[in-house]
C-alpha positions in Angstrom: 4.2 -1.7 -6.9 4.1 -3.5 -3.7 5.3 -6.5 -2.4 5.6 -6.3 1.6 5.6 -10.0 2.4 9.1 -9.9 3.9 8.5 -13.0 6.2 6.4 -16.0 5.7 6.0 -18.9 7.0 4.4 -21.2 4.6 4.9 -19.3 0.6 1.3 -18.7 0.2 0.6 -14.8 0.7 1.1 -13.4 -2.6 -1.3 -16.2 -4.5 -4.0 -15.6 -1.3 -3.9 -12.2 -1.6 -4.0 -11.8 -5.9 -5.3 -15.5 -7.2 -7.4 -16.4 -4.2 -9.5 -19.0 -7.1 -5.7 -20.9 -6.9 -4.8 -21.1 -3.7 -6.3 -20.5 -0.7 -5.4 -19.9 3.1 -5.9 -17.7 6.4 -3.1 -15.5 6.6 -2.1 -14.6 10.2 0.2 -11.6 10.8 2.1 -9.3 12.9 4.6 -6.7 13.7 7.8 -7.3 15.9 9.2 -4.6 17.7 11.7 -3.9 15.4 9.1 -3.1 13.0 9.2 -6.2 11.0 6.4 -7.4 9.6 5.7 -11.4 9.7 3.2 -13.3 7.8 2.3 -16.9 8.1 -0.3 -19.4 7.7 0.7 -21.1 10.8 -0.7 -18.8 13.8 0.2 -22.0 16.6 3.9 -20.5 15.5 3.7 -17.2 18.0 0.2 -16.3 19.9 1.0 -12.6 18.7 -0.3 -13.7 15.0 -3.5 -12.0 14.3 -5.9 -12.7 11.8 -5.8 -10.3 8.5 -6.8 -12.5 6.0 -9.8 -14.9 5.9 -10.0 -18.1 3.6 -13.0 -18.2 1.1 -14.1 -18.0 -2.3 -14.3 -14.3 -2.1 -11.5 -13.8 0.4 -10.9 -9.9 0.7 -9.1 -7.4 3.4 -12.4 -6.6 5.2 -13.5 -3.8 7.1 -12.6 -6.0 10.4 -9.8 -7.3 10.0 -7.5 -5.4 7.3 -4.1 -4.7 8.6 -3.3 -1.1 9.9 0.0 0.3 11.4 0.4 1.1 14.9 0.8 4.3 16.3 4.5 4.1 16.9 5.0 3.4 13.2 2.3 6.0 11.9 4.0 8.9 13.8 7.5 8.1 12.6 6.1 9.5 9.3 3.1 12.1 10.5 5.9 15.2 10.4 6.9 14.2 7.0 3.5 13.0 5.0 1.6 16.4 6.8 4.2 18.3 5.1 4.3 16.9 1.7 0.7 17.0 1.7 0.7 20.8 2.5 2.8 21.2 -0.2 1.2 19.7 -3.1 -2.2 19.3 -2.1 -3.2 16.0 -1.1 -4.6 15.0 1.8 -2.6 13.2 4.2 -5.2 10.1 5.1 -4.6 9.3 1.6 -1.0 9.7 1.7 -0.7 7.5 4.3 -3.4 4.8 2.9 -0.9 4.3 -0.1 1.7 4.2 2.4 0.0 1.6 4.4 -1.0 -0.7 1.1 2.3 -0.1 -0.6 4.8 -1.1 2.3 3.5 -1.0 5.4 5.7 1.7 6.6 9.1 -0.1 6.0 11.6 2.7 4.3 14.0 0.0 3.0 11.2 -2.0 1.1 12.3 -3.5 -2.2 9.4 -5.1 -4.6 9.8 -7.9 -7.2 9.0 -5.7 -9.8 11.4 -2.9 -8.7 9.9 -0.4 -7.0 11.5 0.9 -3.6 11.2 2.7 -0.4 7.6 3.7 2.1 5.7 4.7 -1.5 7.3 2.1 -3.4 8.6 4.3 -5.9 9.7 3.0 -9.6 13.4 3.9 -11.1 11.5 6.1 -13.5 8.7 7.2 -11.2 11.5 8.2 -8.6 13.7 9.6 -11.6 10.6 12.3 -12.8 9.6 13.4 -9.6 13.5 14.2 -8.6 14.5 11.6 -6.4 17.8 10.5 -6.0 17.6 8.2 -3.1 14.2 6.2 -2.6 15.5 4.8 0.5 15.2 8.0 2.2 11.8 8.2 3.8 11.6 12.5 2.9 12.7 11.9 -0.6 10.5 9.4 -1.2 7.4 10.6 0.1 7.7 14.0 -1.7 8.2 12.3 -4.6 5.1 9.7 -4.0 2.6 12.8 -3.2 4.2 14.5 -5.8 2.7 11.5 -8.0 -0.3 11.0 -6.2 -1.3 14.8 -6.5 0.0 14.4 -11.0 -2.6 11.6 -10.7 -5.6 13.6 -8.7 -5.2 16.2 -11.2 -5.2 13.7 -14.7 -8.2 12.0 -13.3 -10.4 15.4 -12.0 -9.7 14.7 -8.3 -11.5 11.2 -9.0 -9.0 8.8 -6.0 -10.1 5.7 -7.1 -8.3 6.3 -10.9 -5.7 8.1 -9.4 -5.0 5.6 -6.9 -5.3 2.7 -10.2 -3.0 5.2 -11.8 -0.5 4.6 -9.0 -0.7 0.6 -9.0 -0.6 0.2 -12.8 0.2 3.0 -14.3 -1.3 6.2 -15.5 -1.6 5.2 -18.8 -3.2 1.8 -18.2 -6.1 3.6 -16.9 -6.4 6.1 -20.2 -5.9 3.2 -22.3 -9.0 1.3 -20.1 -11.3 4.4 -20.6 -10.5 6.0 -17.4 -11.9 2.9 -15.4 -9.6 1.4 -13.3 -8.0 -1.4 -15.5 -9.1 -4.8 -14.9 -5.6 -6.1 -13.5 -6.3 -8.7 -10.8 -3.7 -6.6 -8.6 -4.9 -3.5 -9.3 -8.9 -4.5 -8.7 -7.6 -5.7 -5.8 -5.7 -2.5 -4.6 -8.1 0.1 -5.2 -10.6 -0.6 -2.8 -8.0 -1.8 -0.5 -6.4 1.6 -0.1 -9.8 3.0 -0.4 -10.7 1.0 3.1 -7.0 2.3 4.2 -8.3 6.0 3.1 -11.2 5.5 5.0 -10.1 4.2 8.0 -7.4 7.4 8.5 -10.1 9.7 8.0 -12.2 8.2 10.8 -9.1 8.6 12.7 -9.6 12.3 13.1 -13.1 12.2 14.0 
């Protein structure tokens, strides 16, 4: 449901990050002060480039160098994730962990696949949990915790299935056993949001 890459230099970030046994390359990235996000494999490009993706035959976001938000763009959203979270029951850090793996803060984001807005919503997902506009930040977070806290409940409170659930689909992970299906994207998610999850919580320590 995610697909943030919205400038690259050199087209290599989504087969690093999902088929890393194809192609392989250090991805280098940062954010401009317009909020954009830039990728590339070419850090000489712009000293600000920053390391978030290491080449390797098990290349992974690690605990060191995984991409988080700054503060600016975190408390942009606080007011509005604290709230739906209130609401239906779901703690914020992971609220903003899927926020953070699913688009990176950007509002307007538009995947491959489809999905739209911060939570990268679905037509039908969006549609089911009553919104009308996923490009509006408010909307579409209610309507992502709303799914997020349908998922915690399906799976017993269990966040890795419910956070599978959200990649690829409630159903995939019934269908799997309620294990988190073995989808190279979505193997690939889980503990990434997990790290996210973490990382939020040790924020208010």
């Amino acid at each position: 449901m995610k697909d943030i890459s919205y400038i690259l230099a050199g087209a290599i970030l989504t087969s690093a990050l999902f088929a890393p046994a194809v192609a392989r390359a250090d991805i280098y990235t940062f954010t401009d002060d317009k909020g954009i996000k830039h990728y590339t494999n070419l850090p000489a490009l712009d000293r600000r480039y920053k390391l978030a993706w290491k080449e390797g035959p098990r290349a992974t976001w690690t605990a060191t160098n995984t991409y988080m938000p700054s503060e600016a763009e975190i408390a942009r959203y606080k007011t509005i994730v604290d709230v739906a979270s209130r609401t239906h029951g779901v703690e914020d850090s992971l609220v903003h962990a899927v926020i953070t793996a699913e688009s990176a803060y950007n509002p307007k984001a538009v995947s491959k696949a489809g999905a739209q807005g911060i939570m990268q919503l679905m037509p039908g997902t969006a549609k089911r949990y009553g919104v009308s506009n996923s490009m509006d930040p408010a909307e579409n977070i209610q309507g992502g915790v709303k799914y997020l806290k349908f998922l915690l409940t399906l799976f017993n409170g269990n966040k890795e299935l419910a956070i599978a659930g959200y990649n690829a689909g409630e159903n995939a992970v019934i269908r799997n056993g309620n294990r988190i299906p073995p989808y190279a994207e979505t193997t690939a998610y889980v503990p990434k949001v997990m790290e996210y999850y973490r990382k939020f919580e040790a924020r208010k320590g």
